[in-house]
C-alpha positions in Angstrom: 9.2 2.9 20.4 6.2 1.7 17.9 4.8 -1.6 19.7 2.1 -3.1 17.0 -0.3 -6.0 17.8 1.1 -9.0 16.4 -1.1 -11.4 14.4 -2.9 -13.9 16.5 -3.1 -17.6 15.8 -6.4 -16.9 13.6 -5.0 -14.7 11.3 -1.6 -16.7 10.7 -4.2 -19.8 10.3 -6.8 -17.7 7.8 -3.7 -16.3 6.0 -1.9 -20.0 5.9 -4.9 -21.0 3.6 -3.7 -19.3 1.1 0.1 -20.3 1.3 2.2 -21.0 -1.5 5.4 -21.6 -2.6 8.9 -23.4 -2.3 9.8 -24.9 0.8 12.0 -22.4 3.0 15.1 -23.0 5.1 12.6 -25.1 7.5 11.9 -27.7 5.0 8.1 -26.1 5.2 6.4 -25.1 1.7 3.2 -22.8 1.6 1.1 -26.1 0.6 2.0 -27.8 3.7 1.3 -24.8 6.2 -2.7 -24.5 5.1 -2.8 -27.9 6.5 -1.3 -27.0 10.3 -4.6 -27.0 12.6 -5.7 -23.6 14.4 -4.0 -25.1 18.0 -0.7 -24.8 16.1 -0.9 -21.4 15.1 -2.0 -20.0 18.2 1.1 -21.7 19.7 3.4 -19.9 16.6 1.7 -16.7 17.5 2.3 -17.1 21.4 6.4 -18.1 20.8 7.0 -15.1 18.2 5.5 -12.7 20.3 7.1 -13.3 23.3 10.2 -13.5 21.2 9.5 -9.6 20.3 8.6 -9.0 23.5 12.5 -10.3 25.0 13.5 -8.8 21.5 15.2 -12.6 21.2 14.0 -13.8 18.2 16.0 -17.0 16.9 18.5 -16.9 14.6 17.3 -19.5 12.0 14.3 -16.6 11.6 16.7 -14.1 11.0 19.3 -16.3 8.7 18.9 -16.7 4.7 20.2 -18.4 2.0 20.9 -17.1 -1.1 21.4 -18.8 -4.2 22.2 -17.5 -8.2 20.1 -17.9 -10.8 21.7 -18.1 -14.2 19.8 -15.4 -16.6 18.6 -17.2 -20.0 21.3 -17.8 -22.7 24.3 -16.3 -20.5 26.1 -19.9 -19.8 29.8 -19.7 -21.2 31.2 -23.0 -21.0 29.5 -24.1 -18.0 30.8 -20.8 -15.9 28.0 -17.8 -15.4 29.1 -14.2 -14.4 27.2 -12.7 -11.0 26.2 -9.5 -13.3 24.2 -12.3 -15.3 22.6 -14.0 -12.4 19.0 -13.1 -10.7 20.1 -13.5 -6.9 16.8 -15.7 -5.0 16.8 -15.4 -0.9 15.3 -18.2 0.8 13.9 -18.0 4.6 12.0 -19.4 6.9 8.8 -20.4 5.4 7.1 -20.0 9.2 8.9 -16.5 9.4 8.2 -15.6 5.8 4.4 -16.1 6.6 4.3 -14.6 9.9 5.9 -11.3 8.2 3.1 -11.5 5.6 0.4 -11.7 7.6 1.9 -8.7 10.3 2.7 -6.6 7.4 -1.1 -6.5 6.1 -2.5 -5.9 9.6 -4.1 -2.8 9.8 -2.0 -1.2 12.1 1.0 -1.8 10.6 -0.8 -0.7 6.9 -1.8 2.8 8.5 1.4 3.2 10.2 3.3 2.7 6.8 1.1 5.4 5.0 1.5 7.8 8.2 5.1 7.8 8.3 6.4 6.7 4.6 6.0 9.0 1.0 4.1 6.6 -1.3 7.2 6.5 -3.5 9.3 5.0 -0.9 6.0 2.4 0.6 3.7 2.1 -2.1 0.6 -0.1 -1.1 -1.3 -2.7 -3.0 -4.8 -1.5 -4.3 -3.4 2.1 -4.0 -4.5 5.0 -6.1 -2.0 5.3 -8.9 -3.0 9.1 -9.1 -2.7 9.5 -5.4 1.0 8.9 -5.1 1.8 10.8 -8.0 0.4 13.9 -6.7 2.3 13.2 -3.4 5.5 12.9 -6.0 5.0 16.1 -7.7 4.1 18.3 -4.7 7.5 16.8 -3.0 8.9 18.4 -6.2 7.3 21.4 -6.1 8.6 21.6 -2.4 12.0 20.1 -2.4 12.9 20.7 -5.7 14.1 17.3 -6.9 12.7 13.9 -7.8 14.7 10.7 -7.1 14.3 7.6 -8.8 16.2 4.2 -8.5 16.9 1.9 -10.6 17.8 -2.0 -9.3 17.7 -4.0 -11.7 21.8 -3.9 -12.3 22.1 -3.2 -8.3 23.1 -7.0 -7.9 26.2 -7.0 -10.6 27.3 -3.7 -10.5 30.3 -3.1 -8.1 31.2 0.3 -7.2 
């Protein structure tokens, strides 16, 4: 099993600063959280890693809500089809940050390029060029190049 430092209260403060965004299932938005003093964090810190730790983390962390948002111009007579909707999943805004910060950690950042092709985990600030070498010599190798396409994967049923 991978066991990663989780982020401490000063980095889920420091990273809080720059919060933004709706308020999540909490009733927290990103403006809000820059304002929660360092005590606090270091008390979020403590709870979610012991949560890890007991692999118990709570359920409102792990539940979402999802809502449908009409595309531009494809309202029929008040009704919308799912194919024409842009699906938006809202979380915990506590949970969302946490993840945020624990993704960018170092660690977890050199673990991702260790074990993950860049086409599959491509970073921010990554060399274009880089991962396209990667791509071609996995070609060159394996013989075939995969690419996926998402944007119909929400209202296309098989």
């Amino acid at each position: 099993m991978v066991q990663f430092p989780t982020p401490t209260g000063i980095e889920l403060c420091r990273y809080a600063q720059s919060a933004a965004g709706a308020a999540g299932c909490d009733g927290w938005c990103g403006q809000e959280l820059r304002f929660w003093p360092l005590p606090v964090w270091q008390l979020v810190s403590q709870l979610i890693s012991e949560a890890i730790d007991r692999n118990q983390i709570p359920k409102q962390f792990l539940q979402a809500r999802m809502v449908c948002i009409p595309k531009a111009n494809k309202i029929s007579n008040g009704l919308v089809s799912p194919e024409h909707c842009r699906p938006l999943t809202i979380m915990s805004s506590i949970w969302r940050l946490w993840a945020s910060c624990f993704y960018k950690t170092p660690a977890f950042q050199r673990w991702v390029r260790e074990n993950f092709s860049p086409e599959i985990a491509s970073m921010k600030h990554d060399d274009l060029y880089v991962h396209l070498i990667a791509i071609f010599r996995d070609f060159q190798e394996k013989g075939f190049l995969l690419a996926l396409d998402y944007e119909k994967a929400f209202g296309t049923r098989p």
